[in-house]
C-alpha positions in Angstrom: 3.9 56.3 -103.5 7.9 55.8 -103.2 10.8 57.8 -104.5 8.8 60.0 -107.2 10.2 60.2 -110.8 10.3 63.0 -112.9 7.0 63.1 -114.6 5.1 62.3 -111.2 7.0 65.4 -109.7 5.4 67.1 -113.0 1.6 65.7 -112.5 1.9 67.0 -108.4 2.4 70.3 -109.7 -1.5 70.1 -111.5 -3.0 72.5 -109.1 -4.4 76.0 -108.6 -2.0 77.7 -107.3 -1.6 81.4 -107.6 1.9 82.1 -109.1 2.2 85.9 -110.4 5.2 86.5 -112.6 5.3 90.2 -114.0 1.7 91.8 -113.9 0.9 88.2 -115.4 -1.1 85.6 -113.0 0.1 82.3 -114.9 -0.3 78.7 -114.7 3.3 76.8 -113.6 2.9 73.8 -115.9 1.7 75.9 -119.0 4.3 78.9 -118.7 6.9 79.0 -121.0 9.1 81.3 -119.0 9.1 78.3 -116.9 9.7 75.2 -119.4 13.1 75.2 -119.1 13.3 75.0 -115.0 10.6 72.8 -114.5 12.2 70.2 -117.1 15.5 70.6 -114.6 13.6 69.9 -111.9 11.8 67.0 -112.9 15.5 65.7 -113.8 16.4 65.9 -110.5 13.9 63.7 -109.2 14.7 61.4 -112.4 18.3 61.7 -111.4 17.5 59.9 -107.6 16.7 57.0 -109.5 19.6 56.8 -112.0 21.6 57.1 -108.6 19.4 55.4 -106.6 22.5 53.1 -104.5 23.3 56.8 -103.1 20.4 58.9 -103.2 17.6 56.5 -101.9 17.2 54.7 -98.9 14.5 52.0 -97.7 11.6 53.7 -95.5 12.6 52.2 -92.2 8.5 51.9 -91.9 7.3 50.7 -95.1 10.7 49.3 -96.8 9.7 51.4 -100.0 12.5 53.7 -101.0 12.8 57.2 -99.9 14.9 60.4 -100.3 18.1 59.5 -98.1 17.7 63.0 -97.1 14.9 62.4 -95.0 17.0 60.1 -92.8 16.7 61.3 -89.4 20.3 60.9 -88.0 21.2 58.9 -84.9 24.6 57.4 -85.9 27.7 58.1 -87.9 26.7 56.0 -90.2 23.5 57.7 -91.3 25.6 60.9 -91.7 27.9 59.4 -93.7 24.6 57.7 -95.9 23.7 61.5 -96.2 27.1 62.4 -97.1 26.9 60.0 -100.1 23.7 61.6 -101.1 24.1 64.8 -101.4 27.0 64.4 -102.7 25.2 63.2 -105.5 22.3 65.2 -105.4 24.6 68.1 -105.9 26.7 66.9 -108.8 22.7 67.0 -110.8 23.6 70.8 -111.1 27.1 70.9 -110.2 25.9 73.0 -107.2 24.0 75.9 -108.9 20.9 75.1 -108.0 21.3 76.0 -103.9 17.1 74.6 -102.8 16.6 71.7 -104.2 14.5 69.3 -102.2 17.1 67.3 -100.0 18.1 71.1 -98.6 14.5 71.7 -97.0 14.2 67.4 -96.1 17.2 67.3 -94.2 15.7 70.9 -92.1 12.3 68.9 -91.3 14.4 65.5 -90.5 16.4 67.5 -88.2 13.4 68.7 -86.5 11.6 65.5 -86.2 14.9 63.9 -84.7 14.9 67.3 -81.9 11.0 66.7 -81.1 11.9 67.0 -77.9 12.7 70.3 -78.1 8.3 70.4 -79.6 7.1 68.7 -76.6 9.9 70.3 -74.0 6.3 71.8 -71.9 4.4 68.1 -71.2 2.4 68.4 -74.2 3.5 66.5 -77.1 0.7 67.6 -79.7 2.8 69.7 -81.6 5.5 66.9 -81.9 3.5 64.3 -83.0 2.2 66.9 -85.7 5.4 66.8 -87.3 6.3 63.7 -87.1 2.6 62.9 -88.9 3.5 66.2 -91.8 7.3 64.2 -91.8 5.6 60.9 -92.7 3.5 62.6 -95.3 6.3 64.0 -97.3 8.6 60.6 -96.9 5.7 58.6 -98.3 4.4 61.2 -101.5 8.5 62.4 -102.2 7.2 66.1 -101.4 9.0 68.9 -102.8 8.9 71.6 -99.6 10.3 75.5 -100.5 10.3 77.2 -97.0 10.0 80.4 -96.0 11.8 82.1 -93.0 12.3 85.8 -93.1 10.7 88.6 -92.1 10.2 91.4 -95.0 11.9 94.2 -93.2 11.2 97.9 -94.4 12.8 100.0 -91.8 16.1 98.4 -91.2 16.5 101.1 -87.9 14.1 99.2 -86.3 13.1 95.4 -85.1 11.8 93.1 -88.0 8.5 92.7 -85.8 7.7 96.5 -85.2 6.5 99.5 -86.3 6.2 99.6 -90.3 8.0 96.4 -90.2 5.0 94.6 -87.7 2.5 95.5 -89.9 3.9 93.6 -92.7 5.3 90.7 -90.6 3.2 87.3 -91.1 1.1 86.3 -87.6 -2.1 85.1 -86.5 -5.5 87.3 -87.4 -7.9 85.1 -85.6 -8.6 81.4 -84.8 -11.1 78.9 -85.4 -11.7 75.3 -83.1 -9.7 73.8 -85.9 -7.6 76.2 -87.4 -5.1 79.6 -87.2 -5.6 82.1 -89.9 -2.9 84.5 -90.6 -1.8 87.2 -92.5 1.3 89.3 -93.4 4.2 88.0 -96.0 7.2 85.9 -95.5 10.7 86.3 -98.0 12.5 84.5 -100.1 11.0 81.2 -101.0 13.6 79.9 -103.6 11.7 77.0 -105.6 8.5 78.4 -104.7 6.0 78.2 -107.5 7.7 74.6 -108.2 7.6 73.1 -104.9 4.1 71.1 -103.6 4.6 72.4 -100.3 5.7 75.8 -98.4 7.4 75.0 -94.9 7.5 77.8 -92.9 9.7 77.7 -89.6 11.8 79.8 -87.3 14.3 81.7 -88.5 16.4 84.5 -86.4 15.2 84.3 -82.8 13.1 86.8 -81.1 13.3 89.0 -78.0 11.3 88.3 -74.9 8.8 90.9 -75.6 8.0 90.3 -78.6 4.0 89.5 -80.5 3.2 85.6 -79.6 1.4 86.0 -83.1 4.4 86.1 -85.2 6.1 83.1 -83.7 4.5 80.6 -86.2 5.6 77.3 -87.4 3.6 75.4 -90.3 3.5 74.1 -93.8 0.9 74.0 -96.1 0.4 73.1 -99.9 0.8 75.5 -102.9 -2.4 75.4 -103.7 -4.2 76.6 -100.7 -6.5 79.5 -100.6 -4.8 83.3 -99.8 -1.7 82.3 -100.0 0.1 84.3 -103.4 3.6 83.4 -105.0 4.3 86.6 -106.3 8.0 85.7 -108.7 11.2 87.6 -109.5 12.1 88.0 -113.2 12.8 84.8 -114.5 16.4 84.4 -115.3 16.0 80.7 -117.6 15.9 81.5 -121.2 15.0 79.0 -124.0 18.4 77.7 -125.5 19.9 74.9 -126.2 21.9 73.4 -122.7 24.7 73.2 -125.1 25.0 76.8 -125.2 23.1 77.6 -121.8 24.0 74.9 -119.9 22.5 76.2 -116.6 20.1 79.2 -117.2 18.0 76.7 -119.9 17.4 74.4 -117.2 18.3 75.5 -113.2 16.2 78.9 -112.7 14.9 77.7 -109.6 13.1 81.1 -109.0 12.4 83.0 -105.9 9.4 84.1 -104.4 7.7 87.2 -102.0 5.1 84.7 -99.9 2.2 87.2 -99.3 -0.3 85.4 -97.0 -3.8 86.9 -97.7 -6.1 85.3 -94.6 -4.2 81.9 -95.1 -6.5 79.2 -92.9 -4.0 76.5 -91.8 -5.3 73.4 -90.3 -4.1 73.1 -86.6 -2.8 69.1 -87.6 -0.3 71.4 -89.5 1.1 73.9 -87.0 4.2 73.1 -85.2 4.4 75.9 -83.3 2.0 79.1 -82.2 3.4 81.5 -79.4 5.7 79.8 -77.9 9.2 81.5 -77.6 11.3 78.5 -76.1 10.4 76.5 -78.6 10.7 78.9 -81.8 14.3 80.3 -80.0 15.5 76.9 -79.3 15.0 74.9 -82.0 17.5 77.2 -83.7 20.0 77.0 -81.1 20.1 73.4 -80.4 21.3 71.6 -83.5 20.0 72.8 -86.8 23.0 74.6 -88.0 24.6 71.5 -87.7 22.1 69.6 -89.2 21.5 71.4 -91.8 24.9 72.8 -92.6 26.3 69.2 -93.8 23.8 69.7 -96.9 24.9 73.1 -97.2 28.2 72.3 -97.0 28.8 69.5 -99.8 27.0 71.5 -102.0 29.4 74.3 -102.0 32.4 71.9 -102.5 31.1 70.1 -105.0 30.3 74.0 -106.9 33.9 75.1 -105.7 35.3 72.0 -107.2 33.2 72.5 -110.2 34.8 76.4 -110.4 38.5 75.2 -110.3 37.9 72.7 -113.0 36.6 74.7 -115.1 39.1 77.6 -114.6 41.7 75.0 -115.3 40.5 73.9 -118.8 40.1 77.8 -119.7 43.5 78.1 -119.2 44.8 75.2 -120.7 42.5 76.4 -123.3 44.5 79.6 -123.7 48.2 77.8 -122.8 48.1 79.7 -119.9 47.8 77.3 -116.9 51.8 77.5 -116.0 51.8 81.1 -115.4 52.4 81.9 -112.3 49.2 84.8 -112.3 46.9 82.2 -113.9 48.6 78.8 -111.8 47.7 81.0 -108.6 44.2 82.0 -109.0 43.7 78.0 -109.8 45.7 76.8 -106.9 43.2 79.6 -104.9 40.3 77.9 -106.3 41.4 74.2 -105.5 42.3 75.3 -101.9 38.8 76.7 -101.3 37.1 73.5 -102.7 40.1 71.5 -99.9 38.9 74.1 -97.3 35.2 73.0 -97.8 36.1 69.5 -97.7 38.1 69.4 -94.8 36.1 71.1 -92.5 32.7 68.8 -93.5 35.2 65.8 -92.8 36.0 67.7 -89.3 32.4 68.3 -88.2 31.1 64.9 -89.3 34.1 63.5 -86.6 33.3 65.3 -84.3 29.6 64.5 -84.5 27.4 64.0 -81.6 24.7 63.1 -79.5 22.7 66.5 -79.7 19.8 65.7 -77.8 16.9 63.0 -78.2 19.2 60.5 -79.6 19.8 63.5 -82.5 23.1 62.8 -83.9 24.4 65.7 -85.8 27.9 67.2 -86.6 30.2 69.2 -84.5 29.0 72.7 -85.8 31.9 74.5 -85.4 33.9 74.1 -88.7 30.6 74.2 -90.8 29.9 77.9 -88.7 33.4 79.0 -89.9 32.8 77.6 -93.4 29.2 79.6 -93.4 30.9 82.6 -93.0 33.9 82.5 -95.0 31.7 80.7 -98.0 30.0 83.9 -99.7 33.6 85.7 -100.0 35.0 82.4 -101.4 31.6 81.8 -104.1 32.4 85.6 -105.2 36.1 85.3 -105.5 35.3 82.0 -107.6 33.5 83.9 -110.0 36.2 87.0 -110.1 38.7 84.2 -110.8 36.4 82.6 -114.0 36.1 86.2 -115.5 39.8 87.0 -115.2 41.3 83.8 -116.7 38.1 83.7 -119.2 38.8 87.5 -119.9 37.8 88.3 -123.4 37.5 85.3 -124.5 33.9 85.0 -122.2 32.9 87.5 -124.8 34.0 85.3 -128.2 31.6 82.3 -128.2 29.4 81.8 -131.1 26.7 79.2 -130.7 27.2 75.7 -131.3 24.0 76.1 -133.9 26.8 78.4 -136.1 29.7 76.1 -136.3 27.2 73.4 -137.3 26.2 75.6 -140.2 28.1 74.8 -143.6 28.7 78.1 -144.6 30.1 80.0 -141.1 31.0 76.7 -139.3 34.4 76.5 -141.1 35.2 80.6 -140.7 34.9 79.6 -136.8 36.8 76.6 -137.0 40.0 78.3 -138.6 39.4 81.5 -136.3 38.1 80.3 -133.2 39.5 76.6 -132.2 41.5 76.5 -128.5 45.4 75.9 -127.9 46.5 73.0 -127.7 44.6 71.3 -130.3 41.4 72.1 -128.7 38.5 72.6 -131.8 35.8 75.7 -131.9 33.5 73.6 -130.6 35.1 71.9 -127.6 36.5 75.7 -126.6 32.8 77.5 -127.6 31.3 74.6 -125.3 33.7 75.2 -122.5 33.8 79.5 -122.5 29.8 79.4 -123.1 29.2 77.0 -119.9 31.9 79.4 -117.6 30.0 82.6 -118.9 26.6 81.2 -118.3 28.3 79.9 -114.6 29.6 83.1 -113.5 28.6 86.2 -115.9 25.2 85.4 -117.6 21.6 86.7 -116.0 20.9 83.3 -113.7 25.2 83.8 -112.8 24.4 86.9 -111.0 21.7 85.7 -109.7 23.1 82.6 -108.4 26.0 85.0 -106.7 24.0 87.1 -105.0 21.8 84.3 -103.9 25.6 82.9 -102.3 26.4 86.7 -100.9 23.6 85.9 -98.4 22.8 82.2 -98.2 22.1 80.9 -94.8 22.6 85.1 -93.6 24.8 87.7 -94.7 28.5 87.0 -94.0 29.3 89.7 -91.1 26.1 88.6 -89.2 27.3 85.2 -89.4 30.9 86.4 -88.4 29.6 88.6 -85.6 27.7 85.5 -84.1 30.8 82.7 -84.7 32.4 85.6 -82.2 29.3 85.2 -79.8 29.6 81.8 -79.8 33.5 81.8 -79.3 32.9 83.5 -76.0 30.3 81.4 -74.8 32.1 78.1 -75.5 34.9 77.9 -73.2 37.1 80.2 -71.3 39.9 82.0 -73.1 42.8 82.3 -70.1 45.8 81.8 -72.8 46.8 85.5 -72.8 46.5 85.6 -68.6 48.4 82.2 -68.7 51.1 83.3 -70.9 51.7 86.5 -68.2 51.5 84.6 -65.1 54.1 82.1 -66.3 56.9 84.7 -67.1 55.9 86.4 -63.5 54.4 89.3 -64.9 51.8 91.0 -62.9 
């Protein structure tokens, strides 16, 4: 199989799986709760053929096309193929949907490009592994959710002890040809759509910590003990003309709970081995990862300010100097983004193993200054939208003959803009900013890729550790001051 289309993505998802949403066990494929995300979902893998010149690539194996995002980068020129496609990968949802595929295939590319990080001890058993599970998803187009964190209880205490160990996935017991574990894992956005669940490293660990916890594997959907148990689903059944994103880019998130998973030793990466679970954080995948990340949010900050700006020429109001400052905000958080994904791809570099990855550094700063920016963006739709968020009938009632021409003489836009055109536009910002899956989708940005003063307090960490800073000495030795 190459590149998968939409209704192949659909047939994958024909399994067993054990998906709970409510106090309901249900099957994917037959929900209706989820009709509406899985129809977005297949569209995206429909949309990597409509864009195929940026979103596919030939399999440098097999010549058959594959997801660009599963380039493994060694060159500027594959970062700037990847650039291309998510680019376009993101424009399918205009950035609201944060996991699609390419974000957890670019992860598992970076990996495979750092095996020597895998095989750092003699043994290269584990990297060879991956590079087998990597193959395997190039060559069926897998859809991988992942799952990295801890479910922590007791905050006061380390996310592997006390209350906190007991609930923390790890190893039970072993077979010749197999771990099986137990425990749970959070938050596993895309879970009950994905084929596979990659789980991997995720904040490293302390020196004394339980070798059983430090775990890396994927495994399908579908196998035995392993429990998707589902939020509240935020897509509703609508038209997309009136629910532009919650009818179609729910992508749900899921509590893993692993109930005596067995895992196949061909599909563990890591087991016990701190050096390896600490350091494949440290040596590159922030930067890898982070150039996905990263064009996402500018394509959704772009999206924001263009919206905000057709609201308020909607309302005559884009030359006052409140409104014409909130929009020149927006803009300049979309340039930020931009700019600092341009400086870390020029400063890209050999990371290691012929890994070529950006410069991490401006996409660590844009990490932690992103989740104020996506919340600000959202302050700024509801205060230009204001009240008028509030006063958009359906595009169902101005169709029908009786109330469709009351709405047309009380409702049209300024500027010549008709009910429908300004219903269309207010219904799409509400449903982007203020509606169930907009809240959703906000606090999902609040704490992507961590929570904003973690990330801050390690971009200090890292400062220190990156170079000497002798400017303020300098400065008082020069003018003779002791």
């Amino acid at each position: 199989m190459t590149a998968r289309t939409g209704q192949q993505y659909l047939d994958g998802l024909r399994d067993d799986r054990t998906v709970w949403l409510g106090n309901e066990k249900v099957d994917v494929l037959a929900s209706p709760a989820f009709a509406g995300s899985l129809k977005g979902m297949a569209g995206y893998f429909d949309w990597q053929h409509a864009h195929a010149a940026d979103c596919l690539v030939p399999d440098p194996e097999t010549g058959a096309p594959m997801s660009a995002s599963l380039i493994v980068p060694k060159s500027a020129d594959d970062l700037q193929r990847r650039h291309r496609a998510f680019d376009r990968f993101a424009r399918y949802s205009n950035g609201m949907l944060g996991r699609t595929p390419d974000y957890v295939n670019v992860t598992l590319a970076g990996f495979v490009a750092r095996g020597d990080i895998f095989s750092a001890k003699g043994s290269t058993v584990h990297a060879e592994r991956l590079g087998r599970f990597y193959r395997e998803v190039v060559e069926k187009d897998l859809s991988l959710t992942h799952t990295i964190i801890h479910p922590v209880v007791d905050k006061a205490l380390p996310d592997t002890e006390g209350v906190n160990g007991q609930l923390a996935l790890k190893v039970v017991r072993r077979t010749k040809d197999s771990i099986v574990v137990r425990g749970a894992k959070i938050l596993a956005t895309l879970g009950p759509f994905a084929d596979e669940l990659f789980v991997y490293p995720g904040i490293p660990q302390p020196p004394n910590v339980d070798p059983a916890v430090l775990l890396a594997f994927s495994i399908p959907m579908k196998t035995k003990g392993l429990i998707t148990l589902c939020r509240d689903h935020y897509g509703v059944a609508a038209p997309a003309g009136d629910k532009p994103f919650s009818s179609r880019f729910d992508e749900q998130d899921a509590f893993m709970i692993f109930d005596d998973v067995e895992i196949p030793l061909e599909r563990v990466f890591i087991d016990g081995d701190l050096d390896v679970y600490n350091g494949l954080m440290r040596h590159g995948w922030a930067a890898n990862i982070m150039q996905q990340t990263c064009i996402r949010a500018a394509v959704k900050l772009e999206f924001a300010y263009e919206i905000c700006a057709r609201m308020a020429q909607a309302t005559n109001a884009d030359k006052r100097p409140d409104t014409a400052a909130m929009l020149g905000e927006l803009w300049g958080y979309g340039c930020l983004t931009r700019a600092a994904v341009q400086a870390a791809e020029a400063g890209a570099r050999d990371w290691g193993n012929g890994a070529f990855f950006p410069d991490d550094r401006p996409l660590r700063a844009l990490r932690s200054q992103m989740p104020g920016w996506m919340v600000r963006a959202n302050d700024i739709i509801k205060t230009i939208g204001s009240h008028n968020l509030l006063a958009t009938p359906a595009l169902e009632a101005i169709d029908n003959p009786e109330l469709g021409p009351l709405i047309e003489t009380f409702m049209p836009g300024a500027n010549g803009m008709s009910a429908r055109e300004r219903a269309k536009l207010f219904r799409t910002a509400w449903d982007f900013a203020g509606s169930a899956l907009g809240g959703r989708v906000e606090l999902y940005e609040r704490f992507y890729l961590a929570s904003a003063p973690r990330n801050f307090a390690l971009d200090h960490m890292f400062a220190q550790m990156e170079r000497p800073w002798t400017q303020l000495p300098e400065m008082m030795a020069a003018i003779g001051v002791d």
